[in-house]
C-alpha positions as CSV (number, residue, x, y, z in Angstrom):
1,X,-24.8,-38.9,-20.1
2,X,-25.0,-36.1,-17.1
3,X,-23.4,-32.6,-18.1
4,X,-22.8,-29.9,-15.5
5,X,-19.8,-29.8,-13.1
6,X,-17.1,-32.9,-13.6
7,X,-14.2,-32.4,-10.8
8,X,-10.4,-33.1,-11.9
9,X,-9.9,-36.5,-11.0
10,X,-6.3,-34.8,-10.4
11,X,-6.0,-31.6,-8.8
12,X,-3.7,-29.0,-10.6
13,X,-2.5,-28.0,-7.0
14,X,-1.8,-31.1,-6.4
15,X,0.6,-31.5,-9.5
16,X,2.5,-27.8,-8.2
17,X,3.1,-29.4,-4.9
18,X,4.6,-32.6,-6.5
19,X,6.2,-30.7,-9.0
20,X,7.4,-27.5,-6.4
21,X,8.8,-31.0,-4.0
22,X,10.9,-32.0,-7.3
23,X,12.2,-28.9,-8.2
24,X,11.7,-25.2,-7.0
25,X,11.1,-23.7,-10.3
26,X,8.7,-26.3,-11.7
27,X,5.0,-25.2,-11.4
28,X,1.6,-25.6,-13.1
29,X,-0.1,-22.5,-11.1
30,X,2.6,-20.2,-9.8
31,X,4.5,-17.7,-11.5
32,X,8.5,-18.1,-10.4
33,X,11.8,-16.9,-12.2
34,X,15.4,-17.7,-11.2
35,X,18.4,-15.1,-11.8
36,X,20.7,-16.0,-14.2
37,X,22.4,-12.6,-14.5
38,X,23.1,-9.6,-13.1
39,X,24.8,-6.3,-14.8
40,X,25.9,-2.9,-13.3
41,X,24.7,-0.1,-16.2
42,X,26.4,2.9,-14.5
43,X,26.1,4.1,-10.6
44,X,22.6,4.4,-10.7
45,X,21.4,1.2,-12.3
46,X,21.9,-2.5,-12.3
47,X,20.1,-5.0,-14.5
48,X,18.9,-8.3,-13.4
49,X,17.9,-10.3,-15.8
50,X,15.9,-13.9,-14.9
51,X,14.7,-16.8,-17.2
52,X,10.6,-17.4,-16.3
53,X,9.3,-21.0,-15.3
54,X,5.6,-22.2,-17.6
55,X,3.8,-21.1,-15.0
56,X,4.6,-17.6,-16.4
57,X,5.0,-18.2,-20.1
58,X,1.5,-19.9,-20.4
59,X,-0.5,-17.1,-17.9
60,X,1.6,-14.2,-19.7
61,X,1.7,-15.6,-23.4
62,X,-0.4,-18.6,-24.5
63,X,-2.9,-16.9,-22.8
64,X,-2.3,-14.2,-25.2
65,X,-2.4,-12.0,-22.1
66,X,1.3,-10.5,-24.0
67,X,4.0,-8.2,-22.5
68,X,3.6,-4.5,-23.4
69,X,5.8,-2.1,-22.6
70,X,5.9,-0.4,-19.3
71,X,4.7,-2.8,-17.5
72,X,6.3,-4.0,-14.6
73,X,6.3,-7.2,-12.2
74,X,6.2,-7.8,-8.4
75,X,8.8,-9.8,-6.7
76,X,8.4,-11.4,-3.2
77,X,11.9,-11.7,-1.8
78,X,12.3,-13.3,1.3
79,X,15.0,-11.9,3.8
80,X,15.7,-13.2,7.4
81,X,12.5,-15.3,6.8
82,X,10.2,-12.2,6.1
83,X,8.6,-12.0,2.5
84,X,8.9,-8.7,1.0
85,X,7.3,-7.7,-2.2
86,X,8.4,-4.7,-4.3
87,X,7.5,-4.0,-8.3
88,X,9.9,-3.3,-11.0
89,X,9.6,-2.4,-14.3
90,X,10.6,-4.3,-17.1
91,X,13.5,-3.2,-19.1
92,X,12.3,-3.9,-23.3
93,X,9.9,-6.9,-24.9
94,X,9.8,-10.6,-24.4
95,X,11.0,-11.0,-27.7
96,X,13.7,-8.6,-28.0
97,X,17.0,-8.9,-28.3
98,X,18.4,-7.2,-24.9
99,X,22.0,-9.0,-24.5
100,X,23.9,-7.6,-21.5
101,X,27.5,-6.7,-21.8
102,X,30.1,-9.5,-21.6
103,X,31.1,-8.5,-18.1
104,X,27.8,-9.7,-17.1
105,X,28.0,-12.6,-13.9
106,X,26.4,-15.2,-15.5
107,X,26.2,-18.9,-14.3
108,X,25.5,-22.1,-16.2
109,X,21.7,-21.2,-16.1
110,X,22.5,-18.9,-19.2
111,X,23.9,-21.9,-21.1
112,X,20.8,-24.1,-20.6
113,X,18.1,-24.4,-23.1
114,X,16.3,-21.3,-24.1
115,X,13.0,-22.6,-23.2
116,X,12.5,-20.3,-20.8
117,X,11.9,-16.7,-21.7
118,X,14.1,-14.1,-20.6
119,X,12.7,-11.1,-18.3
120,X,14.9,-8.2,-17.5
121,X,14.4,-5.5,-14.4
122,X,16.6,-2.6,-13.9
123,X,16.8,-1.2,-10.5
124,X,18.6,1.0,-8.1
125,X,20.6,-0.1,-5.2
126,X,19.1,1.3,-2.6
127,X,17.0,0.4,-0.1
128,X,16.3,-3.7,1.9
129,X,14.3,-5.8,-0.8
130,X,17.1,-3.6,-4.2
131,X,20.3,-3.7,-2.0
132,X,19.6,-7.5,-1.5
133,X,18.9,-8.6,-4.8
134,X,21.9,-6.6,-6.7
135,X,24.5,-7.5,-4.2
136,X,23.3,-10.7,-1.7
137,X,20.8,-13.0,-4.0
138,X,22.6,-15.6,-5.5
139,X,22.7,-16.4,-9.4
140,X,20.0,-19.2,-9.8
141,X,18.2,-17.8,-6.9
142,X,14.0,-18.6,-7.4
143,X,11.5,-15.9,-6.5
144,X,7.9,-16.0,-6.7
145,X,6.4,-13.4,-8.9
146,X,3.2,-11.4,-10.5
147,X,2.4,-11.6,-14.0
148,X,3.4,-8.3,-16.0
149,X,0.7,-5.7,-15.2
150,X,0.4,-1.7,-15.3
151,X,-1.4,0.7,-17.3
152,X,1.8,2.5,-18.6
153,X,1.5,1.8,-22.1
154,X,1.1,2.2,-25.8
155,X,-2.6,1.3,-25.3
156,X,-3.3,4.8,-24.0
157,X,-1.9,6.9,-26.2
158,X,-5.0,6.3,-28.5
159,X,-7.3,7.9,-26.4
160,X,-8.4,11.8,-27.2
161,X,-10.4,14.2,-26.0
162,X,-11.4,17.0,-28.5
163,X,-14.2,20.0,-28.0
164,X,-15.4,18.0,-25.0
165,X,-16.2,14.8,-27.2
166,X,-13.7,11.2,-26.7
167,X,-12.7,10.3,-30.0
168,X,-10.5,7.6,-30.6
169,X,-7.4,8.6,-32.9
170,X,-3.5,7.7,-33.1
171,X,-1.2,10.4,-32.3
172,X,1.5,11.7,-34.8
173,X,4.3,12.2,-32.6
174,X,5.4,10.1,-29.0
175,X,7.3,12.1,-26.5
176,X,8.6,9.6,-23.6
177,X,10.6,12.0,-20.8
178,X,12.9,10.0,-18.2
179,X,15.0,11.1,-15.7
180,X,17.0,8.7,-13.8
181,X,15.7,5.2,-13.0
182,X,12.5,6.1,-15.1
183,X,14.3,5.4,-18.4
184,X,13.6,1.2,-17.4
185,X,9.9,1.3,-19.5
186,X,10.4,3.6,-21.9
187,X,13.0,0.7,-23.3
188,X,10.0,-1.1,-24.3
189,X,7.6,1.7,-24.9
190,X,10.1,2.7,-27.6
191,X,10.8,-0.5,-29.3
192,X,6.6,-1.2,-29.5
193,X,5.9,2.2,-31.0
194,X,8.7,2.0,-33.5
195,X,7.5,-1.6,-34.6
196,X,3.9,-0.4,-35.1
197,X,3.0,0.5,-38.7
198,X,3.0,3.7,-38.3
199,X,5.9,4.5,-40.0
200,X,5.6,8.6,-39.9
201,X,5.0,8.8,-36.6
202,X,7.6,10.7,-34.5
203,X,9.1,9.0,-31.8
204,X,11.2,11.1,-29.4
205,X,13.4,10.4,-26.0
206,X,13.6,13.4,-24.0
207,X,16.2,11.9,-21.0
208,X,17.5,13.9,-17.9
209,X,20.3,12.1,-15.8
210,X,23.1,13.3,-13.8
211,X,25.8,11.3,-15.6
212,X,27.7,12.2,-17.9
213,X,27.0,11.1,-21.5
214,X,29.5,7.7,-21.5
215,X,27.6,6.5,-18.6
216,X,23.9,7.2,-20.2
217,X,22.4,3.9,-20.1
218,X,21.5,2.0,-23.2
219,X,23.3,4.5,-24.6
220,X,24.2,2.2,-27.7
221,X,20.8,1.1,-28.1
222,X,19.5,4.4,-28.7
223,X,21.9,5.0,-31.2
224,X,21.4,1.6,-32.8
225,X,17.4,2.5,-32.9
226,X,18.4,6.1,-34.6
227,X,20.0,4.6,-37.2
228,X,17.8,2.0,-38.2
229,X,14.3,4.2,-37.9
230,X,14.7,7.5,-39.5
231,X,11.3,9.1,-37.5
232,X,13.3,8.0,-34.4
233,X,15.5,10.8,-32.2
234,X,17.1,11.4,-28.3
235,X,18.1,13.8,-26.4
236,X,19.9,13.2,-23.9
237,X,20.6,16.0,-21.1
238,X,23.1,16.2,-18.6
239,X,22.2,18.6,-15.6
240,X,25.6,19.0,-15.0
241,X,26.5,19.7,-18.6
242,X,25.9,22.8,-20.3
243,X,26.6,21.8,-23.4
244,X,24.1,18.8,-23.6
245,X,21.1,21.6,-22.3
246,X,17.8,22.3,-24.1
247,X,16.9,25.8,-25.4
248,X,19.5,26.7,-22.5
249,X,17.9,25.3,-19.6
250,X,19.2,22.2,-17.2
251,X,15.6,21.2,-16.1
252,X,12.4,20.5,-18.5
253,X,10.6,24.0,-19.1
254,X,8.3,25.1,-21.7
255,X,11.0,26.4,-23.7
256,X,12.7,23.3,-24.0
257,X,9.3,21.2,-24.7
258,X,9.3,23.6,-27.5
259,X,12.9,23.5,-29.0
260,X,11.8,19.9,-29.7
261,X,9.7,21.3,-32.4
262,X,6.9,18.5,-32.7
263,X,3.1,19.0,-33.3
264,X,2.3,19.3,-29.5
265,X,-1.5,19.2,-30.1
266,X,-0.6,16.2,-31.7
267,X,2.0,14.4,-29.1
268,X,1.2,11.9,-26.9
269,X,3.6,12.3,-23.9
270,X,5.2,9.3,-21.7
271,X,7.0,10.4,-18.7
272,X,8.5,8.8,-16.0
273,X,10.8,10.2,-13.4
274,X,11.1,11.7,-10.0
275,X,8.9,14.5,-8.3
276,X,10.5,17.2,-9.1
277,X,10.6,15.7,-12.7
278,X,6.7,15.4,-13.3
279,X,6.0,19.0,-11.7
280,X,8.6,20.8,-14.2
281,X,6.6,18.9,-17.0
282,X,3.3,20.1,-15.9
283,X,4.0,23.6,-15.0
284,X,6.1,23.8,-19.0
285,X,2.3,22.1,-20.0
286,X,0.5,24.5,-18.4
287,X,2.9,27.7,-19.9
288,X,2.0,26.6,-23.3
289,X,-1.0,27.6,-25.3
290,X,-1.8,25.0,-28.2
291,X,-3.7,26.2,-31.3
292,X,-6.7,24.5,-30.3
293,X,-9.3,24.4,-27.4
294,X,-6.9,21.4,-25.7
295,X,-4.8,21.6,-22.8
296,X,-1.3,20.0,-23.1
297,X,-1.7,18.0,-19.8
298,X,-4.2,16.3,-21.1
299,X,-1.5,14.3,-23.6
300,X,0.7,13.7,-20.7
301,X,0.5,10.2,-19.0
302,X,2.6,9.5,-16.3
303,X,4.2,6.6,-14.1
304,X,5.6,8.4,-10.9
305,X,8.6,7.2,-8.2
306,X,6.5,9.7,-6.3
307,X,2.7,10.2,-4.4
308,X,2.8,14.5,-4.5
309,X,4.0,17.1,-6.7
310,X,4.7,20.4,-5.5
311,X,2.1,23.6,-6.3
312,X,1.7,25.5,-9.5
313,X,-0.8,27.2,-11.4
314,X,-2.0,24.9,-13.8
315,X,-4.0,27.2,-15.5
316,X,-5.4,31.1,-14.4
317,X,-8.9,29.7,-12.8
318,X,-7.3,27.0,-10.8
319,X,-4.3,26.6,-8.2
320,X,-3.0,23.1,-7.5
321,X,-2.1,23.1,-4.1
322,X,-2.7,20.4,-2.0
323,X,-2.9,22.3,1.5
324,X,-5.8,23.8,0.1
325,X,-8.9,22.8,2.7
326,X,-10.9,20.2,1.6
327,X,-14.7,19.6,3.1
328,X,-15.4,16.3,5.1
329,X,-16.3,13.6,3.2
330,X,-17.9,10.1,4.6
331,X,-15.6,7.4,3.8
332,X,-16.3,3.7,3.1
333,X,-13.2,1.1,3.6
334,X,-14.0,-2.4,4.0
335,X,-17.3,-1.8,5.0
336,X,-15.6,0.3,7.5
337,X,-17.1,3.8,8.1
338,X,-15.0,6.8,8.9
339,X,-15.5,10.7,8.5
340,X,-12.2,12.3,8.4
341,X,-11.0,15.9,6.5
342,X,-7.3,15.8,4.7
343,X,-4.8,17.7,2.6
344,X,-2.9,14.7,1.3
345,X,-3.9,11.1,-0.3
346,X,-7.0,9.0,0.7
347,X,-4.3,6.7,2.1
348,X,-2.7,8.5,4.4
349,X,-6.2,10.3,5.6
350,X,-7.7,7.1,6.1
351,X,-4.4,6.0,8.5
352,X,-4.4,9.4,10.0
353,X,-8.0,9.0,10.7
354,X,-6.9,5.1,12.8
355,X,-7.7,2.9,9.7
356,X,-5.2,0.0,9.1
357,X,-5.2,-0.6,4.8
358,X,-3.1,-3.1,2.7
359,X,-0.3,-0.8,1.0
360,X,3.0,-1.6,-0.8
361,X,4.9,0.8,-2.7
362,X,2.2,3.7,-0.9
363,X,3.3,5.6,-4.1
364,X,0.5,4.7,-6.8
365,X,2.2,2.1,-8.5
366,X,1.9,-1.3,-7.1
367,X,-1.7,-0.7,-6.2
368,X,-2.0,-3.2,-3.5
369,X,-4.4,-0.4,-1.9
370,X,-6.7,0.4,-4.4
371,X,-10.3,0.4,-4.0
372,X,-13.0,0.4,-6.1
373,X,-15.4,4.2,-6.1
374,X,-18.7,3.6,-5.3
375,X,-19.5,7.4,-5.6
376,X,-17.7,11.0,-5.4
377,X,-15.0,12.7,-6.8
378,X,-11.3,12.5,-6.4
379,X,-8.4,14.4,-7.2
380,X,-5.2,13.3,-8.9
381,X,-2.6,15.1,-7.0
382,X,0.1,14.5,-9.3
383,X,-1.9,16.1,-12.7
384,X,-4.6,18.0,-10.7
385,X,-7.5,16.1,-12.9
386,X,-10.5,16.2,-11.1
387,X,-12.5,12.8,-11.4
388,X,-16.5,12.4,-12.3
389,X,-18.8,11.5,-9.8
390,X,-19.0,7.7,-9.1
């Protein structure tokens, strides 16, 4: 009998295109999910939460591919005929229990079998592709989607770098910071470090917001987590609150890091926030000398709202600044050539410089224009790490 290459005698694109003519949400190939609900959390946030076709559940799960948290997913929304696509992050674990509140707008999609599996966004209302989905889409609406992705997870925190030498070890004590919106992944984060086996581990929520405490969201959940995992605390921080500060400070510093009182040596740190967020955290890094030969900012691993962080010292032989001169460098694009000098991102050189690239989010998380480095160094302008050559 011959072996070697047997074509399908029928096509699984042809079976989507049958199946997409049936019904919208039926498809063999493409990842789609349909709002069933939508809840406000406080002024800031509003969760959607959508059911996922098999498209999704076999790529993301029988494929064993999984959902970790802090990923996130990309939605393409289509408005007045254009397709837009933005990225979300997804609020807790496939398999977790994540009911929203009984005020919820729900539809008779929530009532339907629970073959589907439920996946949960939070976002903020603000801005075309978030305004339209939290107050225009319709409940049962279909969107075409990307299977979870991002690099914001647990799987990092095992990572080390001691006296110069990677070792791989498991940290004794988590520390996710949030401010804002940025508390969406640590909802999962959380829940997959507190079901690990590591059961004296220290997990810790450090959260800034500017609402008051009744408005905090998941506020119930936190509590529900503290009670039920005694190596589990929060603190939550209102910058308009006095009472609810740190080591008497509204913003992160080094004295409220400390006031924590964890093995920082020892603490892998999650944070997610806004600009101003991030810098605070590195410059409170940078202020505080560990017992060892290790830098704090090397624990830290961040996911950013934001592509620049204001200057600080980061340590006393080296100033991050990024209007600092920088020496030409030959860039290849495409197999596009271009010399150009710049201050800011490789993205925004490159356009400066008359070169047209594919961007989404064009702040480092969606990574639509992300390239692969064939040789040179770069700088990470929001931690200052400097990376090997090629």
């Amino acid at each position: 009998m011959a072996t070697g290459y047997r074509p399908e005698i029928i096509q699984r694109a042809f079976i989507g295109l049958i199946g997409s003519h049936l019904h919208p949400f039926w498809s063999w190939t493409s990842p789609k999910l349909r709002l069933i609900a939508r809840q406000v959390m406080n002024d800031d946030l509003v969760a959607l939460q959508f059911e996922s076709n098999y498209a999704f559940n076999r790529q993301t799960f029988e494929r064993r591919l999984g959902l970790h948290g802090g990923q996130y997913i990309g939605l393409t929304v289509i408005i007045d005929g254009v397709h837009h696509q933005r990225h979300y992050s997804l609020i807790g674990l496939a398999e977790q229990s994540l009911q929203l509140q009984n005020n919820a707008l729900t539809d008779d999609h929530m009532n339907k079998s629970t073959q589907h599996r439920h996946v949960t966004i939070a976002i903020k209302p603000q801005g075309l592709v978030s305004n339209y989905l939290v107050r225009q889409a319709q409940l049962g609406t279909i969107f075409d989607s990307s299977l979870p992705s991002g690099e914001f997870t647990l799987k990092q925190s095992k990572l080390h770098t001691q006296s110069g030498k990677q070792s791989i070890t498991t940290p004794s004590s988590l520390l996710f910071i949030a401010g804002g919106s940025g508390i969406t992944p640590m909802l999962g984060l959380i829940a997959q470090a507190l079901e690990q086996t590591h059961q004296n581990r220290i997990v810790t929520l450090l959260y800034y917001s500017r609402m008051p405490l009744a408005g905090t969201p998941f506020l119930q959940h936190w509590q529900q987590l503290k009670n039920s995992y005694p190596n589990f605390t929060y603190h939550l921080v209102n910058t308009e609150d006095p009472n609810s500060y740190l080591a008497g400070t509204r913003h992160l510093s080094a004295e409220s890091l400390l006031s924590l009182n964890l093995p920082l040596v020892d603490t892998q740190i999650f944070a997610c926030g806004s600009q101003t967020l991030l810098t605070g955290l590195y410059k409170a890094a940078a202020e505080i000398t560990l017992s060892t030969n290790k830098q704090l900012r090397d624990n830290i691993i961040v996911e950013s709202f934001g592509n620049a962080m204001a200057g600080f010292n980061i340590d006393d032989n080296q100033t991050f600044d990024q209007t600092v001169p920088v020496e030409k460098h030959t860039i290849y694009l495409r197999s596009r050539q271009r010399q150009f000098d710049t201050n800011t991102t490789l993205l925004l050189g490159a356009e400066q410089a008359g070169m047209r690239l594919n961007y989404g989010c064009r702040q480092g998380i969606c990574q639509l224009c992300r390239c692969n480095k064939a040789s040179g160094v770069v700088k990470n302008i929001q931690t200052g790490k400097v990376s090997s050559d090629g």
